[in-house]
C-alpha positions as CSV (number, residue, x, y, z in Angstrom):
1,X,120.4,96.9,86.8
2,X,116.9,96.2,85.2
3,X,116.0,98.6,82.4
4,X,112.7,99.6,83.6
5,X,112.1,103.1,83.2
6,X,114.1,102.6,79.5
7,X,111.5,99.9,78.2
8,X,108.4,102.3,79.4
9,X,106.6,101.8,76.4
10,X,106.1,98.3,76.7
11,X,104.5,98.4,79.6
12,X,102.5,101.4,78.7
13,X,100.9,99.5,75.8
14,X,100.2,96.3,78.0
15,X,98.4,98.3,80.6
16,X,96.9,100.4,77.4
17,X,95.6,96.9,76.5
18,X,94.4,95.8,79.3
19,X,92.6,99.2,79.6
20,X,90.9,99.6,77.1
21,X,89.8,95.9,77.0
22,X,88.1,96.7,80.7
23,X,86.5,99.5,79.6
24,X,84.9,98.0,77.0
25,X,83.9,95.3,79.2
26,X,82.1,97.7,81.7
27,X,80.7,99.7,78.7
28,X,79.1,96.3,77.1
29,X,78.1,94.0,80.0
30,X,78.6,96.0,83.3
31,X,79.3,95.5,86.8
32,X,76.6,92.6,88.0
33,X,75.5,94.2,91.5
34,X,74.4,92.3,94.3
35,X,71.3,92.9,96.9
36,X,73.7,95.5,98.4
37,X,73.0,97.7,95.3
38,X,70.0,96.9,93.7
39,X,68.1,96.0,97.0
40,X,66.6,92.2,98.0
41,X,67.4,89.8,100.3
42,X,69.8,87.2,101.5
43,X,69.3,84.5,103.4
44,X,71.8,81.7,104.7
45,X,70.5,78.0,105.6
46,X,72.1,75.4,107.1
47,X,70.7,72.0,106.2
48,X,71.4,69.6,108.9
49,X,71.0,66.1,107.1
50,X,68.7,65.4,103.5
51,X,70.7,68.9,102.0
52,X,68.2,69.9,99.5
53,X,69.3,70.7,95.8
54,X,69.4,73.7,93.7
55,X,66.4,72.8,91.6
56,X,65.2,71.9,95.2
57,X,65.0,75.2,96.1
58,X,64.2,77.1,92.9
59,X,60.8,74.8,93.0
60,X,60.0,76.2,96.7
61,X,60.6,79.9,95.5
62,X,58.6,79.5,92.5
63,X,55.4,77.7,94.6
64,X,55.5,80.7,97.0
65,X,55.3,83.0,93.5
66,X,58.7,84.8,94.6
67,X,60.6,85.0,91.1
68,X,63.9,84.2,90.7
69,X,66.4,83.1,93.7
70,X,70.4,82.8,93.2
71,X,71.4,79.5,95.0
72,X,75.7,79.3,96.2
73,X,76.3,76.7,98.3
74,X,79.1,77.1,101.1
75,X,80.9,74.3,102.3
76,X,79.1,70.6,103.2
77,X,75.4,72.6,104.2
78,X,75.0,75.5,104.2
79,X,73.5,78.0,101.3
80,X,73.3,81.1,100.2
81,X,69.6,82.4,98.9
82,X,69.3,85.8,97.4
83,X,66.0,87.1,95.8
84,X,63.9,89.7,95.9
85,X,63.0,92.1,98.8
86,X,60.3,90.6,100.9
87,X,58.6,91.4,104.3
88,X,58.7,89.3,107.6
89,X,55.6,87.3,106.7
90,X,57.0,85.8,103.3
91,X,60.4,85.8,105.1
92,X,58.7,83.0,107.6
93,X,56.7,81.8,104.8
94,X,59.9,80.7,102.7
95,X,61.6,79.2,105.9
96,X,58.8,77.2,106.7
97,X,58.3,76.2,102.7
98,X,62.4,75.1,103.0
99,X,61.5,72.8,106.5
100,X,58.5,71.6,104.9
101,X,60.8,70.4,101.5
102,X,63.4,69.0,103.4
103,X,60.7,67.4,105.3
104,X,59.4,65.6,102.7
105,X,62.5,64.6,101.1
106,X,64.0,63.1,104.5
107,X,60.5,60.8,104.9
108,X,61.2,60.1,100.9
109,X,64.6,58.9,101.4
110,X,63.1,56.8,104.5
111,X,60.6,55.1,102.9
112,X,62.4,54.3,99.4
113,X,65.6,52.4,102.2
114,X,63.1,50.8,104.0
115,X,61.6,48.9,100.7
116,X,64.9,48.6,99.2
117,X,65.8,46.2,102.7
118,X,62.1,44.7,103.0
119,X,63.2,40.6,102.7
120,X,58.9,39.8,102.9
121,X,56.9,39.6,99.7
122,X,55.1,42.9,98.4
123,X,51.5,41.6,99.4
124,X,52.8,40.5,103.3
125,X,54.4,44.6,102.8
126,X,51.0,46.1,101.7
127,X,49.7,43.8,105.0
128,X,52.3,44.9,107.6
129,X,53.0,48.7,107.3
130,X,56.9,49.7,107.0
131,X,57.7,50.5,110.6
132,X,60.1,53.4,111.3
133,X,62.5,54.4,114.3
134,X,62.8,58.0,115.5
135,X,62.0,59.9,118.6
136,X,59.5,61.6,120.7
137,X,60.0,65.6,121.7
138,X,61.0,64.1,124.6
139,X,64.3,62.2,122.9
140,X,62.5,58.7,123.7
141,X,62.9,55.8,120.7
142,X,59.3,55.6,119.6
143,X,58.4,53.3,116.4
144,X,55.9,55.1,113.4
145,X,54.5,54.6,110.3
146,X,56.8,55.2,107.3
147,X,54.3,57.3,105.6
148,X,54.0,59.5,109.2
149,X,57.6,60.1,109.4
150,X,57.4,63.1,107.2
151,X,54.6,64.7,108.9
152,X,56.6,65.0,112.7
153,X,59.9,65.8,110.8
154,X,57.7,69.0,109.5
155,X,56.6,69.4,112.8
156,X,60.3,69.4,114.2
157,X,61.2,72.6,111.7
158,X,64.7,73.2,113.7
159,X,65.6,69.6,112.6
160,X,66.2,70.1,108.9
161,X,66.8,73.4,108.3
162,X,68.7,76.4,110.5
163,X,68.3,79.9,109.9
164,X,71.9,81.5,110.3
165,X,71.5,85.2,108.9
166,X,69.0,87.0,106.8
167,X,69.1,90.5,105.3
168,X,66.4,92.6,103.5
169,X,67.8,96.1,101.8
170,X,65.2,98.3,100.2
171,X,66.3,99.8,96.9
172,X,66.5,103.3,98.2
173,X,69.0,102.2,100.6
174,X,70.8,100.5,97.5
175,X,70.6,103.5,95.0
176,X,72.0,105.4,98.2
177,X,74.9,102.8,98.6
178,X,76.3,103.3,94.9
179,X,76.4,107.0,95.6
180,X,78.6,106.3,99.0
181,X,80.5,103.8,96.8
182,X,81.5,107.0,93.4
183,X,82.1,109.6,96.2
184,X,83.8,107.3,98.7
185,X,86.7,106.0,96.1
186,X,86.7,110.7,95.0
187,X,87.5,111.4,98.1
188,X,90.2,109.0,98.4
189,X,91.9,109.6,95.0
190,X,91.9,113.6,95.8
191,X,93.2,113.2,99.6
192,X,95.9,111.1,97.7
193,X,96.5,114.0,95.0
194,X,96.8,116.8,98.2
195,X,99.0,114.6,100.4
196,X,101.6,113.4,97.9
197,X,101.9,117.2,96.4
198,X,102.7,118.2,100.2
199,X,104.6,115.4,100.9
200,X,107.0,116.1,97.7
201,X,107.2,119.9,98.2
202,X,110.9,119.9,98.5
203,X,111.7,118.2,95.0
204,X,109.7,120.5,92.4
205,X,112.5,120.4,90.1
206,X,112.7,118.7,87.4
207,X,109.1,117.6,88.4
208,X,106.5,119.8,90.1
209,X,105.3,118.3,93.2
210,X,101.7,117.8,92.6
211,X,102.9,115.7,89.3
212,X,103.7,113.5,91.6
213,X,100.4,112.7,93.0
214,X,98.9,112.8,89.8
215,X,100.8,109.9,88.8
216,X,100.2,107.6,91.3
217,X,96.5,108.7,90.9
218,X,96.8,107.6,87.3
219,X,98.5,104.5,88.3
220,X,95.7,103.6,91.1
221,X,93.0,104.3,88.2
222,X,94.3,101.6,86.1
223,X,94.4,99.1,88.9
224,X,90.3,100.2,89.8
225,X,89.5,100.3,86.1
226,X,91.2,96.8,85.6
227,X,89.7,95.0,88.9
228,X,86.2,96.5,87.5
229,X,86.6,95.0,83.9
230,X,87.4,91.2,85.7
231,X,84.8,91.4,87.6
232,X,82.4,92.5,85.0
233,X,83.7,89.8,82.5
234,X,83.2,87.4,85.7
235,X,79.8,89.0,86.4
236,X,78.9,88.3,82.4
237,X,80.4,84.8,82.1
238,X,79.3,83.3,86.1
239,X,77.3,85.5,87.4
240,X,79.7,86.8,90.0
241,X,78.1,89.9,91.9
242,X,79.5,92.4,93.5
243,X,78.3,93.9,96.8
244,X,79.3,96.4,99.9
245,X,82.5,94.0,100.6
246,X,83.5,95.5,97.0
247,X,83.7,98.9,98.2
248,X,85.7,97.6,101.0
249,X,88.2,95.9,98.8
250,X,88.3,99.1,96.1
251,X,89.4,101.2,98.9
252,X,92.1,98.8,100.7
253,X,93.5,98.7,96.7
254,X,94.1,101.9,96.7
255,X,95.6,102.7,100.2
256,X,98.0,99.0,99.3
257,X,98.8,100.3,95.6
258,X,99.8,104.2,96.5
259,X,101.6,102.8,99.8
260,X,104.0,100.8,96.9
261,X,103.7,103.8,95.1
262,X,104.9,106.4,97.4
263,X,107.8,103.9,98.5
264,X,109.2,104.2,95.2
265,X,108.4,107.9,94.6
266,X,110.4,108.5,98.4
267,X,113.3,106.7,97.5
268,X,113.2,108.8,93.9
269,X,112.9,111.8,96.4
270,X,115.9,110.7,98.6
271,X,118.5,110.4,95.6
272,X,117.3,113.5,94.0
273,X,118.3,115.5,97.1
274,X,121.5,113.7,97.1
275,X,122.2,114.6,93.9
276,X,124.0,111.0,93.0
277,X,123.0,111.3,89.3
278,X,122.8,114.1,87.0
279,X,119.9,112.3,84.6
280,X,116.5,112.4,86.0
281,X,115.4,109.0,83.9
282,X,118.6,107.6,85.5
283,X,117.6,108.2,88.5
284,X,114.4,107.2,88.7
285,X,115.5,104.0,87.1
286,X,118.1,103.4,89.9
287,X,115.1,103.9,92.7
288,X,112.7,101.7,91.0
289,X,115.4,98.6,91.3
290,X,116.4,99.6,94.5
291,X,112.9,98.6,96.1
292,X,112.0,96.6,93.3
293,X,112.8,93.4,95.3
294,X,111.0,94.7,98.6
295,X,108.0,95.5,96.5
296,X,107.8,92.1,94.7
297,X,108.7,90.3,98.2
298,X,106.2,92.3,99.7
299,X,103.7,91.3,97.8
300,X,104.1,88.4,97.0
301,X,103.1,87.2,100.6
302,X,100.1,89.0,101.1
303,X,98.7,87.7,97.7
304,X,99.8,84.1,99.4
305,X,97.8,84.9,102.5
306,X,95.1,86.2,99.9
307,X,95.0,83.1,97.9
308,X,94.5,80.7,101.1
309,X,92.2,82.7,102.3
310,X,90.3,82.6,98.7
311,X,90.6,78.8,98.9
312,X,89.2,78.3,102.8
313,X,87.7,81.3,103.7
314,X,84.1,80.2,102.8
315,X,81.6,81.9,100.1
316,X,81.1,84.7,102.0
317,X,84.6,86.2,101.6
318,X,85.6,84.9,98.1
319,X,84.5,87.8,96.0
320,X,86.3,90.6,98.6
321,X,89.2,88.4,98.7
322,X,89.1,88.1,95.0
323,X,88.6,91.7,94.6
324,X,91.9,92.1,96.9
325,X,94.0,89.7,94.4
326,X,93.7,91.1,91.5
327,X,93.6,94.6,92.8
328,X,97.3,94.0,94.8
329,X,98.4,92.3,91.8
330,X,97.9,95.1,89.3
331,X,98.5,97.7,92.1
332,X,102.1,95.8,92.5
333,X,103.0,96.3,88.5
334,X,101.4,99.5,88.6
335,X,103.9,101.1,91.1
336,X,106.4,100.1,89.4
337,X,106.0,99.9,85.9
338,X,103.5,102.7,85.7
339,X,103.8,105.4,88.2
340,X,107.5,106.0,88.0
341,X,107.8,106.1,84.3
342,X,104.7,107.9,83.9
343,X,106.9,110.5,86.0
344,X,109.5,110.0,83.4
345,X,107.7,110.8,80.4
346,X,105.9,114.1,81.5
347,X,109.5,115.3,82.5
348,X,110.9,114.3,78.8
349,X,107.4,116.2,77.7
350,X,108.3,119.5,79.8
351,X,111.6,119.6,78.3
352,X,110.6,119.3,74.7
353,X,108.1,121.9,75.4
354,X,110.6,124.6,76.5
355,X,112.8,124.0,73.5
């Protein structure tokens, strides 16, 4: 049998570590929020040939005098644009600008192939005008002038470049969404607190009830705490930003972590009643290796559905599935290097008290 709840202050000083180090990650650099919190917009493109670079589209933004925009590319082509809030007018405007771009880099690209495989002399080239192939809006094969071709592929706008989503949120909305986010994750720790008091009524002794829930709450406030301070050290060193899906993920950590939890505290509950061992540490001990293998096994394959989704899921998904990883990872070692001997220590603290 694995000493777990015996070698308790190991793990309390590596969570202690990892902490503190968190916090004073948040405290120096933050969380990085996204358009979800601060306000903005986002747009998603899908270039259909001629994909235009990241410099590509930083030089559109700064022509149409629209600051900064945060370019991620998804897959073969499509992007992600975020920037500042704008209305409908600029939001055609920056469409049309990206068209237009892509435009003119497609009849580039044309007319740079089409001297590269010119066999006549440069003079008989200057006489005979580069002749290229495309088609009418009809689909028929008509022949043009090289230096025409990027004026109908502006024309054609759908050709180049398809809108698949855009979003615009005001910053009220996002000052209002960080207030939903604080109160949201409350809410959830003190339904926990109430329902694991109730739920461990019947075994107040040696450990009140409600002591219970607030060691798994303690235990689900390290794994929150330590998912913040990756993402802020993520936020600091790439740039990662964190947005609504965050939320989401916060809140499916705790309902995984204090689901592990509360297995382990049950099956503490079920061999107190039965009264197999006199020695509280002993028993908690015994419970903690008793699920310690359906925990781990547990987890271990929803952190492998996690990480393929991370891998394939596209751009859109990889910071809530990143958020899920880490959270189910530390929410995993919390329950059971955390929680239970947490319990542990505030019974050995209650004894030394009444002597």
């Amino acid at each position: 049998m694995i000493k777990i709840i015996q070698r308790r202050k190991v793990w309390f000083a590596l969570s202690s570590f990892l902490t503190i180090v968190s916090i004073f990650a948040l405290a120096s650099w933050g969380l990085r929020l996204g358009i979800d919190y601060t306000g903005g917009s986002m747009m998603e493109v899908s270039f259909n040939e001629n994909k235009l670079e990241s410099q590509d589209i930083t030089d559109v933004f700064n022509e149409l005098d629209l600051g900064e925009a945060k370019v991620q590319f998804s897959g073969d082509n499509d992007a992600f644009l975020r920037f500042k809030e704008v209305d409908e007018t600029t939001h055609q405007s920056i469409l049309t600008a990206l068209n237009k771009k892509t435009a003119d880099k497609a009849g580039a690209n044309t007319e740079t192939g089409a001297a590269e495989t010119a066999e006549t002399p440069a003079e008989d080239a200057a006489a005979e005008p580069i002749q290229v192939e495309t088609q009418n809006s009809e689909g028929e094969d008509v022949t043009i002038k090289a230096e025409d071709a990027a004026i109908v592929s502006a024309a054609d706008e759908k050709k180049y470049v398809s809108e698949k989503s855009f979003d615009s949120i005001g910053p009220v909305v996002g000052s209002e969404l960080q207030t939903t986010t604080v109160w949201a994750i409350l809410l959830a720790i003190i339904g926990i607190i109430t329902y694991i008091a109730w739920a461990f009524r019947k075994v107040s002794y040696p450990v009140s009830s409600f002591k219970y829930g607030l060691c798994a709450t303690i235990a689900l406030s390290h794994d929150i705490i330590i998912t913040a301070g990756v993402f802020s050290v993520l936020g600091h060193l790439y740039g990662v930003e964190i947005g609504a899906t965050f939320l989401a993920a916060a809140l499916a950590i705790l309902g995984y972590s204090v689901n592990d939890t509360i297995v382990v505290f049950d099956r503490t509950r079920e061999n107190l009643l039965r009264g197999k061992m006199s020695d509280f540490e002993d028993t908690v001990n015994y419970s903690v290796n008793e699920t310690l293998a359906r925990s781990i096994n547990t987890s271990f394959t929803t952190l492998l559905m996690l990480f393929v989704l991370y891998l394939f899921g596209g751009a859109s998904i990889q910071t809530f599935v990143l958020a899920l990883i880490v959270g189910i990872g530390f929410g995993t070692y919390s329950s059971i290097f955390i929680a239970s001997p947490l319990l542990v220590t505030w019974q050995h603290y209650d004894m030394k008290k009444k002597k």
